[in-house]
N, C-alpha and C positions, 0 to 999 in steps of 0.2 A: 592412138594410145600414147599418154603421157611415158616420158623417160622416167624410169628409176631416180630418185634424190641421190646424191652424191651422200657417203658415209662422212661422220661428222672427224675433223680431221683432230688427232691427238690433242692439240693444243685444245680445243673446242671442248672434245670431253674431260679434260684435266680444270679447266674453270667449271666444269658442270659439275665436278669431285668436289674441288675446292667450295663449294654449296650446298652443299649435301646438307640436309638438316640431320642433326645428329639423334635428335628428339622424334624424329621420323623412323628411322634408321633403329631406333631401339623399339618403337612399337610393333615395329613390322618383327623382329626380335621375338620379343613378349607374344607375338599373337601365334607365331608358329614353337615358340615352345624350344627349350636345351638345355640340358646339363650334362655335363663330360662324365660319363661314365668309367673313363680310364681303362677300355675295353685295349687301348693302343691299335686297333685297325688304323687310323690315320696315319701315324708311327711307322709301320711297318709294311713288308709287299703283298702284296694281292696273295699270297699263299702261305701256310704253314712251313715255318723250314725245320728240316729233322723230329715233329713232333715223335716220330717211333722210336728216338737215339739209335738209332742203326745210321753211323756216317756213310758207306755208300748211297742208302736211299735219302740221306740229306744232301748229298754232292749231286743226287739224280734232281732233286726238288729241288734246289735252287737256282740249275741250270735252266730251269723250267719257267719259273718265274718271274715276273716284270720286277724291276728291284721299286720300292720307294721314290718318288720324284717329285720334290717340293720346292720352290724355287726362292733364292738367295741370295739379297742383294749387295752389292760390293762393301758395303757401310756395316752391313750385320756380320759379313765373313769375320771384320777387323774385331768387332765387336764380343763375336765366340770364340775368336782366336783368344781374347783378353780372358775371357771368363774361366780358362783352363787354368788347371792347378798351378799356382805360379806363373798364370801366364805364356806353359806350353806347349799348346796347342799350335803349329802351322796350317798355311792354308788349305792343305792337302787334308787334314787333320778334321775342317770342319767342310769343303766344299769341294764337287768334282764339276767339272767340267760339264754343261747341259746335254745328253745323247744324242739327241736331234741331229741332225745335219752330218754323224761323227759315221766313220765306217773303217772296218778292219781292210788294212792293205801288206803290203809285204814285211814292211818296215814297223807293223804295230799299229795301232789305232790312229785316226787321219780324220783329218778334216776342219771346216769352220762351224763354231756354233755359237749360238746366243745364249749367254744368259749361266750362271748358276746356279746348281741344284747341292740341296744338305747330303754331306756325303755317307754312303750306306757301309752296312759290315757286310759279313760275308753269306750271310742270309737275306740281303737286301735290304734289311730293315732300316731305320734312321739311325747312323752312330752314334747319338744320344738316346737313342732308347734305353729303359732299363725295365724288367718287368720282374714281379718275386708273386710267387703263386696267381700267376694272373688278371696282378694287378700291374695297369703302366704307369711309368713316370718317365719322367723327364731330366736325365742329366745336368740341364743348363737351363730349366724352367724361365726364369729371370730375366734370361737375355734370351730367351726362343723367337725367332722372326714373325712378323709380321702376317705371313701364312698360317704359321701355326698359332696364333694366337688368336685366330680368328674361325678358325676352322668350327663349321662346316658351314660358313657363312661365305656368299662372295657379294658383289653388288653390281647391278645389271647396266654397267658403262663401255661402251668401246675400248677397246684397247689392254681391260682390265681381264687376269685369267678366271678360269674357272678351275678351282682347284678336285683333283680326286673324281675329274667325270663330270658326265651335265646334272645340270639342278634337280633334285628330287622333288622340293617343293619353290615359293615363292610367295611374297606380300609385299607389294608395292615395287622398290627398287632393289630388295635383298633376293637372294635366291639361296637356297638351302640344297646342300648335296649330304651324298648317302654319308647317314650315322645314325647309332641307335639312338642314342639320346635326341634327337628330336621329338617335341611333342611334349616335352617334361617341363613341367616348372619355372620359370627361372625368373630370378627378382630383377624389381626395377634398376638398382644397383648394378647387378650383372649386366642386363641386359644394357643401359648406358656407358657399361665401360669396353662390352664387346663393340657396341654401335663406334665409341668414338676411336678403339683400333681399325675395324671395317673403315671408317672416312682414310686412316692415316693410310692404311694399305692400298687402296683407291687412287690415292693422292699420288704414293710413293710410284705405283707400281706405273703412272703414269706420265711421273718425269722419268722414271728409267727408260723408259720405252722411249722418247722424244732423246733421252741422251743417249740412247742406243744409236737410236738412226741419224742423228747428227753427229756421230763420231765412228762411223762405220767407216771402215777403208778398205777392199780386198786387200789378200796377200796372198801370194803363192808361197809362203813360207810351210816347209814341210813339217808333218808332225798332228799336232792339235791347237788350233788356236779359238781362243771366247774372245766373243763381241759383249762389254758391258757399258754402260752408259760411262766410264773412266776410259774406254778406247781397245787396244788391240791386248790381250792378255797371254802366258803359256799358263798349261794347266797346274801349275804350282802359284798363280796370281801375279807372275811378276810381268811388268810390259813387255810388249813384244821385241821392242828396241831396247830391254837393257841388256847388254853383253855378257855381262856376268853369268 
């Protein structure tokens, strides 16, 4: 019996990004069909928070609940931090630290983790959500990351995430995860301008990952520290080494 192939290594699949036909990439698009319905399920967490307005049974459901988790790269933080009224929004404001790796200890939340996630309210939901008779929108449409602009699209490369769960459907190199709007419509227009976010997100999400892991350092430094492709972070974005 032959050995398993060795997995193709980041750099390997980030030139296989960097190829992507973008004209491919929108057919596969076109043939499974989308249009945003503004339903805000991506937006928000896996559950209803206080739909009864009875605040205990909302303080009960939201403990309950997986909060929103979208991920958020060091370039877009700066980026929504800019887009806030005036300019002020801090990093706190638009990104939290990624859960993974994090655990409560004596002294408060603990641990090393990779990566930034859009920071949620107190319902889990995305802090730019907004919704008026159940219809969603988007705070900072304009400047919304790369996840979200692509949503409920991912494309099937090493090292690349899968956003909101495994694929519900697929064509060719795209995979489609859970949303209602699948299946609908969508012009060739749309459909190439989602395709050439999909290559840039692909792209992005796969120099982070290579500058994640060539800038990784342990620490035992106590508290909360992120690993992002810029180096050692605390959860407010400033490096791990400034003093201040």
């Amino acid at each position: 019996m032959s050995s398993p192939s060795p997995s193709p290594s980041l750099e390997a699949e980030l030139a296989r990004a960097r190829e992507l036909d973008e004209a491919a990439l929108a057919d596969a698009i076109e043939s499974i069909g989308f249009e945003c319905t503004r339903c805000g399920a991506c937006c928000k967490g896996y559950e209803t928070c206080g739909s009864d307005g009875d605040e205990g049974d909302e303080n009960q459901q939201t403990s309950e609940r997986e909060p929103h988790t979208a991920t958020v790269f060091p370039d877009e933080v700066r980026r929504l931090m800019a887009a806030g009224e005036d300019g002020t929004y801090d990093w706190r404001d638009v990104a939290r630290p990624m859960p993974y790796g994090l655990s409560e200890g004596e002294a408060g939340t603990e641990g090393e983790t990779f990566e930034w996630a859009l920071q949620t309210d107190d319902c889990g939901d995305c802090t730019f959500y907004r919704e008026t008779e159940g219809t969603g929108a988007c705070a900072v449409h304009d400047d919304r990351p790369l996840v979200c602009r692509t949503y409920p699209f991912s494309v099937a490369l090493g090292g690349t995430s899968q956003p909101m769960g495994e694929a519900v459907d697929g064509e060719g190199m795209v995979r489609a995860h859970e949303c209602e709007g699948l299946g609908r419509d969508i012009s060739r227009a749309d459909a190439e301008e989602l395709a050439s976010a999909l290559k840039a997100r692909a792209v992005r999400e796969l120099e982070e990952a290579i500058g994640v892991r060539d800038n990784y350092r342990p620490t035992d430094t106590p508290g909360v520290v992120v690993h992002d492709s810029e180096g050692q972070k605390r959860p407010d974005g400033r490096p791990l080494d400034d003093g201040t």
